[in-house]
C-alpha positions in Angstrom: 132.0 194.8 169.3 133.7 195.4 166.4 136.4 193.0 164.0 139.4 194.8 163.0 142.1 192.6 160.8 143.7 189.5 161.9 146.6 188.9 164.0 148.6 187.8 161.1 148.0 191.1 159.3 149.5 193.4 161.4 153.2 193.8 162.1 155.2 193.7 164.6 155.9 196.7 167.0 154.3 199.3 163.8 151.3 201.2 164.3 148.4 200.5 161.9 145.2 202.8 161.7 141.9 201.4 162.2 138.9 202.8 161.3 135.0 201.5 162.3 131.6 203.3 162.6 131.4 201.5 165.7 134.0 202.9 167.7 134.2 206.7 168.6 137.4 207.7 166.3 140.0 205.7 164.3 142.0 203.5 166.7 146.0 202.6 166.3 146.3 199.0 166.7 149.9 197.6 168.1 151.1 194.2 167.9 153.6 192.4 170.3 153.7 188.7 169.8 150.4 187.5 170.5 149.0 190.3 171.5 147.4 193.8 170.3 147.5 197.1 172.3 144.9 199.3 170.4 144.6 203.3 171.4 142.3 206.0 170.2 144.1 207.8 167.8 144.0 211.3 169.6 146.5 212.9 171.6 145.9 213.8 175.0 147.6 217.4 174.1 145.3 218.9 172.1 143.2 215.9 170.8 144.7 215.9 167.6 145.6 212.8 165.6 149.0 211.4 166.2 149.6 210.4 162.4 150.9 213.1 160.4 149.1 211.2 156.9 146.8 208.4 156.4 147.8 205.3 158.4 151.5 207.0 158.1 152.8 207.2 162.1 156.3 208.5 163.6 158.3 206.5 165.9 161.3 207.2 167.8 164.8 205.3 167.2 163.9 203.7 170.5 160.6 202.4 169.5 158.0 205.3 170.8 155.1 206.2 168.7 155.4 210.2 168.5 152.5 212.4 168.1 153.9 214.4 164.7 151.9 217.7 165.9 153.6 218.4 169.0 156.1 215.8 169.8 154.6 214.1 172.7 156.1 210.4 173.0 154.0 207.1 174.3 154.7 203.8 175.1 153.3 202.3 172.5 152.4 199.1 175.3 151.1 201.3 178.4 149.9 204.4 175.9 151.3 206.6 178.3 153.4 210.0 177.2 157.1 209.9 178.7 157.8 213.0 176.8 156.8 216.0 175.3 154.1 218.5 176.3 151.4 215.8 177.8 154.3 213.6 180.2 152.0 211.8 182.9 148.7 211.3 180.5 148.3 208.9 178.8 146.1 207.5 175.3 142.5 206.3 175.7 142.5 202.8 175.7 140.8 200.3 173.4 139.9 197.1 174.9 141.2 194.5 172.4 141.3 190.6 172.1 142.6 187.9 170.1 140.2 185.1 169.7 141.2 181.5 168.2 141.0 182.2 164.9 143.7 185.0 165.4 140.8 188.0 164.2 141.1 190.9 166.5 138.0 192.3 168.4 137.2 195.6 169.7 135.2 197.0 172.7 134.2 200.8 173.2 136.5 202.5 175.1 135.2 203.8 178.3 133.6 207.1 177.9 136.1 210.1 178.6 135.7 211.4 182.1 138.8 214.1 182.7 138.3 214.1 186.4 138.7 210.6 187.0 141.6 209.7 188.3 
């Protein structure tokens, strides 16, 4: 399990980069109140990053993270694209909790298995 920054260090509703030698690739942590939604950073289009830059993200006016290579949107809660060339799949999830002290803790995301459904 790995310990990514606290609680208090991440914004609200802004996608942050994450990187450990634990996990398989760098992760995009999201906050929402009390709560963290953290992704693998790779698109389900082509397995690209979504940031275009270091820790530097695009988001729609309506709150979407956008992949910057081809446009795909997520929801940044459910990871799933709405839009672009990858509607229907959705981000690899990272199992994240909060603990007490507000320090954010990370799990290995499930291994990839494309025929799963």
């Amino acid at each position: 399990m790995s310990s990514a920054p606290t609680l208090e260090q991440l914004p609200q509703q802004q996608p942050v980069a994450y990187s450990d030698q634990e996990l398989p690739a760098e992760v995009i942590l999201i906050r929402d109140g009390q709560q963290v939604a953290a992704w693998l950073n790779i698109c389900p289009h082509q397995g690209r990053p979504l940031n275009y830059a270091p820790n530097k993200f695009l988001q729609t006016p309506d709150g979407y993270l956008m992949c910057a290579a081809h446009g795909a949107t997520f929801n940044m809660q459910t990871g799933e694209c709405v839009n672009g060339p990858c509607i229907g799949a959705s981000l690899r999830a990272v199992p994240a909790t909060v603990n007490q002290q507000g320090q954010i803790q990370l799990s290995a995301p499930e291994p990839y298995n494309p025929t799963a459904n």
